[in-house]
Structures are given as C-alpha cells and as structure tokens.
C-alpha positions in Angstrom: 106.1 116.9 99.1 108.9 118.9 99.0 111.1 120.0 101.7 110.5 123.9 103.0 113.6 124.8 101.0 113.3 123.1 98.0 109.9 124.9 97.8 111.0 127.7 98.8 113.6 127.2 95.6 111.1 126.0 93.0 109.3 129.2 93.2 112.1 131.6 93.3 112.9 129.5 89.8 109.7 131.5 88.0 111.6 135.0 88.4 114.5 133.5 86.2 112.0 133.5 83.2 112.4 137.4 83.4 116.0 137.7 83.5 118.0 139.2 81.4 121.6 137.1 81.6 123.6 139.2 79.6 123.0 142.5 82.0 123.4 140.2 85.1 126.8 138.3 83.9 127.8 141.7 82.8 127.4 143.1 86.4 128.3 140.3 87.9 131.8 140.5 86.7 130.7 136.8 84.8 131.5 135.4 81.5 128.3 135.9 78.8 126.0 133.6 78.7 126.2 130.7 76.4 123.4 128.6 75.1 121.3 130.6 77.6 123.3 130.1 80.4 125.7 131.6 82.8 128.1 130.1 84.9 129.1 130.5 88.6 132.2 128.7 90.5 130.1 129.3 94.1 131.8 127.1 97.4 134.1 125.5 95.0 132.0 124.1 92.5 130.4 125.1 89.2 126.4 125.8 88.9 124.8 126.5 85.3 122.5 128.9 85.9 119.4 129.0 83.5 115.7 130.3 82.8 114.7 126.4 84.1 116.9 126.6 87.3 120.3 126.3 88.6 121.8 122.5 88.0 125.5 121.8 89.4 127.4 120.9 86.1 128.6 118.0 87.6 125.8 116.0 87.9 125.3 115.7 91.4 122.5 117.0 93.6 123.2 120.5 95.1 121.8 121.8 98.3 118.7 124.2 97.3 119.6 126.9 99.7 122.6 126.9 97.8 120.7 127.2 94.2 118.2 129.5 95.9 121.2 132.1 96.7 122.1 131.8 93.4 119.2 133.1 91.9 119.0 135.8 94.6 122.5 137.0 93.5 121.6 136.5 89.4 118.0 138.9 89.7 119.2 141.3 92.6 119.5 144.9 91.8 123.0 145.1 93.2 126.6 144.7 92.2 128.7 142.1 94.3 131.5 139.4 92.4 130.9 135.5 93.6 133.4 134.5 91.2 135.9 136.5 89.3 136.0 134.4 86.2 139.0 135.5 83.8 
C-alpha cells in the first residue's frame, strides 16, 4: 500500500488530465509545453510535468510531497513564478 503521501499524490495526478499546459506555463512565467509537457527547475532540480504525473528528469525518485506541490502550483487559479526560465 502506498504511503499517506504518495496517495495523497496519486489522486491529485487525475486533475492533470484537465489541464490546460499552455495557459498554466503561460501564467506561470514557464516555457510552452513540449511533447505535452512543461518543465519546472523546483529545489534545484528539474520535474517534467505531464497529464500522467510529475517525473524528475533525472531519473531518480522524487519525494511526492514535492510532486504533489507541483501539481498544486500547475492547476491553481493563481499567479506565482517557481522558476523564472529564460
């Protein structure tokens, strides 16, 4: 069974199926999507964030509070800049 958190992650991965990633890396101050996905540079590393989750592009396992923000930050409402990408 999953931990509380990774639950807690695996069903906050369902709203991503609604999102619209060009509005959101538009007012999220991030580059377009590509392939369907956007990236974010979040506590010094880089997350590819997708309809099917969140996945740290460097292969390695990633907290799910931290992938769980993510998604917060990618379907909220609100305007806020976690990475300034140029």
């Amino acid at each position: 069974m999953a931990s509380g958190y990774e639950y807690n992650y695996k069903v906050l991965v369902s709203k991503l199926a609604d999102c619209d990633f060009e509005e959101a890396a538009a007012r999220l101050g991030l580059k377009p999507p590509e392939n369907g996905s956007i990236t974010v540079r979040f506590l010094g590393r880089d997350y590819a964030i997708r309809s099917d989750g969140v996945f740290a592009e460097d292969g390695r396992p990633s907290d799910p509070n931290v992938r769980s923000i993510l998604i917060h930050y990618v379907i909220s409402q609100g305007i806020c800049h976690i990475s300034r990408q140029r």
